[in-house]
N, C-alpha and C positions, 0 to 999 in steps of 0.2 A: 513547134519543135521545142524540145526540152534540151539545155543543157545542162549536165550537173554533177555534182563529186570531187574528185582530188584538182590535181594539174591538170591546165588547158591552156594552152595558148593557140589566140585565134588570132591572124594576122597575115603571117610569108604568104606573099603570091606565087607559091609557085609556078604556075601555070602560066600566069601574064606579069607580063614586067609594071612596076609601080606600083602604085595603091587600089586600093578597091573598094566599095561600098558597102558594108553589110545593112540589115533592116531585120530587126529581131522585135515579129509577131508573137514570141513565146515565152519564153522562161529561160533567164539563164542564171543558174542557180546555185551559189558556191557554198555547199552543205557539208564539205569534210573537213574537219577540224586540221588547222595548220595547214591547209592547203588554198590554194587561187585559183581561181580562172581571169586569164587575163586577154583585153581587147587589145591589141597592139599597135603602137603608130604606125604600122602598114597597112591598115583599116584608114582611108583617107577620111573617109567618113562612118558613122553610126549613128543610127537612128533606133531610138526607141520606141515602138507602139503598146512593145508588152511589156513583160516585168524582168526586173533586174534585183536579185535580190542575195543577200549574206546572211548565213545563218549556219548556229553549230559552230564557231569559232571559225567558219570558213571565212574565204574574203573574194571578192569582184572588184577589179581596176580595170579601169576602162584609159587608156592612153592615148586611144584615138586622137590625131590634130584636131578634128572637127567631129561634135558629134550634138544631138537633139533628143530630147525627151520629152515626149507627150506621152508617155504611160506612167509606170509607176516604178520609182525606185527606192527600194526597202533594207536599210540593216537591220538585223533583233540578234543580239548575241554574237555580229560576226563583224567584217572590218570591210569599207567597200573605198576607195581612193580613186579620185577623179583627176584627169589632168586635161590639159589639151583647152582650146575653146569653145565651150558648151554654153547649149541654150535649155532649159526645162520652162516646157509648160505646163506638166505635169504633175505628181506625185509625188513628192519627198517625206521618208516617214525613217527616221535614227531614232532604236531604243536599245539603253545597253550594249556599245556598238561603238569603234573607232572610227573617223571619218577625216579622212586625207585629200583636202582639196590643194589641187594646181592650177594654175594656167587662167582661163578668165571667163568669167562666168555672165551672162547675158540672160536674166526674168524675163519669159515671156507670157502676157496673159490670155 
């Protein structure tokens, strides 16, 4: 699945009370200039296997409490802000690009 363009936020559980899991096998892609997509701390958890990536002056924050990266997470030209307690085994690649870390970060190899 692709996500990508202006405003997003992914998060309110509507449906079920409390937090929720997501697991992003694809792309979430924040490619419109002056705009976000944002993971929300209503996402108890997030998991990355695919790509997460800012580009075009866009930006991706992920706020998730808890979230894991074994793919690949990329700014070129856009702003990506991390908070929450994350682990990456993965991919990290900043070029040209703001980078807003929070919360506490845990290398895995």
């Amino acid at each position: 699945m692709l996500v990508h363009g202006g405003y997003a936020h992914i998060g309110a559980a509507v449906l079920t009370a409390g937090s929720f899991w997501l697991t992003n096998y694809g792309t979430v892609l924040g490619d419109f200039s002056g705009q976000s997509i944002t993971i929300g701390s209503e996402v108890g958890w997030f998991v990355n296997y695919g790509w997460v990536q800012a580009t075009n002056n866009g930006a991706v924050n992920i706020s998730s409490p808890n979230w894991i990266s074994a793919g690949t997470m990329i700014a070129n030209g856009g702003s990506v802000g991390w908070s929450g307690q994350w682990t990456n085994s993965g991919t990290i690649n900043i070029t040209n690009s703001s980078l807003y870390l929070g919360g506490s970060l845990r290398w895995r190899s």
